[in-house]
N, C-alpha and C positions, 0 to 999 in steps of 0.2 A: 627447554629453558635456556636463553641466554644469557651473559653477563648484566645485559643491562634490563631484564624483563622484570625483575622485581626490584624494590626497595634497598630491600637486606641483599646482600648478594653473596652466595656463601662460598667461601674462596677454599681451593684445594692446590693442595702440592703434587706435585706425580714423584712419583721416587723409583729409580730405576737405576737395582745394585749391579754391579758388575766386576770383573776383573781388570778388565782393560776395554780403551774407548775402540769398537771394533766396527764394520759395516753393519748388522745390525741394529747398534746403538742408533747411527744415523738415519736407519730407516724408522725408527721407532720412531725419533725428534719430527722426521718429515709429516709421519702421518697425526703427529701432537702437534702438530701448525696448522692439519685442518681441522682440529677441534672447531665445532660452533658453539660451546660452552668458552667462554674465553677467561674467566675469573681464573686462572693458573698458572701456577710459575713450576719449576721443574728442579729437580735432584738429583744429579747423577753425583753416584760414588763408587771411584775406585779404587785398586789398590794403592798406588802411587799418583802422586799429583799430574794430572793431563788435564786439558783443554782441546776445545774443539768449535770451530767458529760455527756460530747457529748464528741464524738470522730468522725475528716473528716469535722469537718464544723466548722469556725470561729462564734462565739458567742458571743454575746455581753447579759448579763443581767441588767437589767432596772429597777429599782422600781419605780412606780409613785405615791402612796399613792390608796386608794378608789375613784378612778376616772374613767368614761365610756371609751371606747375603743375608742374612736375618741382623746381625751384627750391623750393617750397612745401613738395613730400613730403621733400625732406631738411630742409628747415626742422624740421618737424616731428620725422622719426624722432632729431635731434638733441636735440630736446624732452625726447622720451619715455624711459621707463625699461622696459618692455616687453620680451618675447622676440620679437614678433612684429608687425609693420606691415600693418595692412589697407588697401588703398588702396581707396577706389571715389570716384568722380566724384560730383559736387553736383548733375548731374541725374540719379542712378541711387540704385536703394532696394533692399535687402534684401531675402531672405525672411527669416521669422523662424528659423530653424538654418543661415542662411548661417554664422557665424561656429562656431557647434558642428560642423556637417561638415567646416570646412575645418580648422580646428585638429586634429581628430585623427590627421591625414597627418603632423605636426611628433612623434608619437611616437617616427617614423622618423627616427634620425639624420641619412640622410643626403635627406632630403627638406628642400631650400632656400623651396622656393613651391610655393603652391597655385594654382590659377586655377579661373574655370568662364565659363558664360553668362551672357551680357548681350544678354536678349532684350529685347521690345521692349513697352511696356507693353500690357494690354490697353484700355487709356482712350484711348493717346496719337490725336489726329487723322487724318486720313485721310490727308494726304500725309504723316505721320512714320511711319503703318503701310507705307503703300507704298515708304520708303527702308527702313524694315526687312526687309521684304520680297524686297526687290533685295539686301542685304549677305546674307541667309539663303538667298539663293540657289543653287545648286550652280553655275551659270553664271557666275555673278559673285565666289565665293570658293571654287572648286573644291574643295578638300579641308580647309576651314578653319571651314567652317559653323558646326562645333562652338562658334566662338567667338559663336556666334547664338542657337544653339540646341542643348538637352541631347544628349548624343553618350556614347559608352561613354568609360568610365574610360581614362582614358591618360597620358604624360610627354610631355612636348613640351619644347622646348628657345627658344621665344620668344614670351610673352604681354604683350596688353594689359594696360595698369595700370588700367586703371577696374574691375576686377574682381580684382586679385592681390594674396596676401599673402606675404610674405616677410619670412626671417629676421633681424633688425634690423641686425644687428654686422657680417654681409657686406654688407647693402644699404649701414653705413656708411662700406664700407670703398669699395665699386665708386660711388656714386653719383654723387663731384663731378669724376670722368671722361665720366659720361654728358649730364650737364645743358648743355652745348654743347647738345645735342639736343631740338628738341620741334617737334612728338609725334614720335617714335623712339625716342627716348632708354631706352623700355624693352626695345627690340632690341639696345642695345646692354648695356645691364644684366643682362639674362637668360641674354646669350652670355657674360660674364664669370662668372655665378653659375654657370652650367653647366660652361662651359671650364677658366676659371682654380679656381675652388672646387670643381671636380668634385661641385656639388650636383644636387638633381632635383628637374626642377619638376613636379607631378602637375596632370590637369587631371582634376575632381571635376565630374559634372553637377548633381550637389546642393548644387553650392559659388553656387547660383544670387542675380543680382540682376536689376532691370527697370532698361535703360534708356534713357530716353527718346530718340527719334530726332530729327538735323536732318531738316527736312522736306524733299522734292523739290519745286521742282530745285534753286535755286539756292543755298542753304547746304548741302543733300547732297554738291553739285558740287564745292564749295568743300572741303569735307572730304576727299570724292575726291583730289581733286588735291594737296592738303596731303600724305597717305597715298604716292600715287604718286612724288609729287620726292623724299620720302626712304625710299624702298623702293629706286628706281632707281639714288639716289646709296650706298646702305648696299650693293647688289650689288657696287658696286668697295671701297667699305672695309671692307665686316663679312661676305665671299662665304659664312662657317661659316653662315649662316642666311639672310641674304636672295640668292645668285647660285641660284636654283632655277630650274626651267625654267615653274614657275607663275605665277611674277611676269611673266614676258617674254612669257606669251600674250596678253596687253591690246594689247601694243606689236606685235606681227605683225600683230593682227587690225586696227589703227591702219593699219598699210603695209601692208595688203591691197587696205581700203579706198582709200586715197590713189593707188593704184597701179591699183585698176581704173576711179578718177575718171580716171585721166589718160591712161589708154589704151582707155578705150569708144568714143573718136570715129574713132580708125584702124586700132583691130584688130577686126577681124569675127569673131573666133575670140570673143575677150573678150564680144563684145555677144552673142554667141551663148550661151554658157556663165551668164553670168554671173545673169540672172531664174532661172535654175537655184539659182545658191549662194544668193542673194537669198532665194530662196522657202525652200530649206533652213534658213537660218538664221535665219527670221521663223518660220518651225514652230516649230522648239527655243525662240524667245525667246518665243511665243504659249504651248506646254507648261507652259513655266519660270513663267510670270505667273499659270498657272491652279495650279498644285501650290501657290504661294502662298500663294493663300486659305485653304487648308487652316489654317494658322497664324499668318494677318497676315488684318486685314479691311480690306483692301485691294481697288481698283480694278485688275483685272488690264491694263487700258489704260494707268494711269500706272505699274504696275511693267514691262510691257514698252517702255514708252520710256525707263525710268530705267536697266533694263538696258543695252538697248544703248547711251545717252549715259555710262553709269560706263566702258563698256568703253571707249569712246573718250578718256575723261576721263583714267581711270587709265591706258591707255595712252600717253598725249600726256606726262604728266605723270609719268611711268616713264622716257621718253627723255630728258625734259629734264634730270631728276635725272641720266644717266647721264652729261647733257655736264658738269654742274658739278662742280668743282676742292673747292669746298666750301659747305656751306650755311649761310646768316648764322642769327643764333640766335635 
């Protein structure tokens, strides 16, 4: 669908929070010029007031003060005049009919959001291929890939926002309930558009963006574990979406481990058994790092130790989330 192919023509904002205007950003503007959906004007918001000469795309700059990027996107959709809010992150870029595939899903009444992939670029460096690699994992996001990599047509009921667009007037009704929250906050947004709005989110593999990954290990880690303390803590307050039994296999395989550190020196059963499961589960994790390469050009060396250190990462940081009362913002 293009701007001028129907009648109605239904106009979207892109919104894209950030800290400060970086390379990136500009890559992002480039590949939002060859949109062939053209009905769109754009949001960028940062912390202090900057500017940045674009040419081909209407821009809007935003300052918000030092505030999180959930903070940012309602800045923004308060902005706009738009039916529809794009969200994608400042290091993540288009293809050129992202915005044409995803908008034609809003035909349908009762379709609230779109979402797709946010794979991983094909330029990015060798350890950000290899944390890509490890999240596109099936070992590592069991039945969630999809958010990695293109996956058949479906609804799902809780998307990333670096990649989702949604209906403006409900996002501005749910959104300053959610902003306590980052990053989650779009968990807990998605279960109000769903629950309370009775809308549907669609998830579109042609609703595709590239985007660039923290490297391994330790800003991957770091992101891990961010994920994990509010997955853990949303299982006791948001259980319609996060109390799953997928979430909690990081944290068993945590107390597995812990459990057979603590009991190898006295139980002889344990020491017997256990180069058994050891060997078992370096198989799987050696498998998982080679099907890899297939779609990451990656080291299957640093994706199987990024595997098992996320397993432990997210799991550690799954339980903690579980002990907290609540999480600062």
């Amino acid at each position: 669908m293009s701007a001028g192919s129907a009648d109605a023509v239904v106009r979207v904002s892109v919104v894209i929070p950030l800290k400060r205007v970086n390379p990136h950003l500009e890559e992002c503007l480039a590949h939002l010029r060859a949109q062939t959906y053209r009905a769109f004007d754009v949001y960028v918001v940062t912390d202090d007031p900057e500017t940045l000469p674009v040419e081909g795309l209407r821009v809007h700059f935003l300052a918000s003060g030092p505030v999180p990027p959930n903070v940012k996107r309602m800045l923004a959709g308060q902005h706009s005049k738009a039916e529809i809010l794009a969200f994608i992150d400042d290091d993540a870029y288009p293809l050129p009919r992202w915005l044409e595939n995803a908008v034609r899903h809003f035909d349908t009444p009762s379709v609230i959001g779109v979402g797709g992939p946010g794979m991983t670029p094909p330029m990015d460096a060798a350890m950000q291929q290899a944390s890509g690699a490890v999240y596109a994992s099936a070992l590592v996001s069991g039945g969630y890939t999809y958010r990695f990599l293109p996956a058949a047509l479906r609804t799902v009921d809780d998307y990333p926002s670096c990649n989702l667009l949604l209906r403006r007037e409900p996002f501005l009704r749910h959104v300053p309930a959610c902003i306590r929250y980052w990053p989650g906050e779009d968990t807990k947004l998605c279960l109000a558009l769903t629950r309370d709005e009775g809308g549907t989110i669609v998830y579109d593999p042609e609703v595709r963006v590239f985007h660039h990954r923290r490297p391994l290990f330790w800003q991957h880690f770091r992101q891990v574990w961010s994920y994990a303390v509010h997955r853990g803590f949303f299982s006791k307050r948001y259980p319609e979406t996060s109390l799953r039994p997928a979430y909690f296999v990081p944290s068993v395989f945590v107390v597995a481990n812990l459990a057979l550190l603590l009991s190898w020196p006295w139980n002889p059963v344990v020491r017997q058994l256990a180069p058994y499961l050891i060997s078992i589960y370096a198989a799987v994790v050696v498998l998982a790092s080679l099907a890899a390469i297939r779609s990451h050009r990656a080291n299957p060396l640093a994706v199987a130790v990024g595997i098992y250190f996320t397993h432990m990462t997210y799991g550690t940081g799954f339980l903690v989330g579980l002990t907290r009362k609540e999480l600062k913002r």
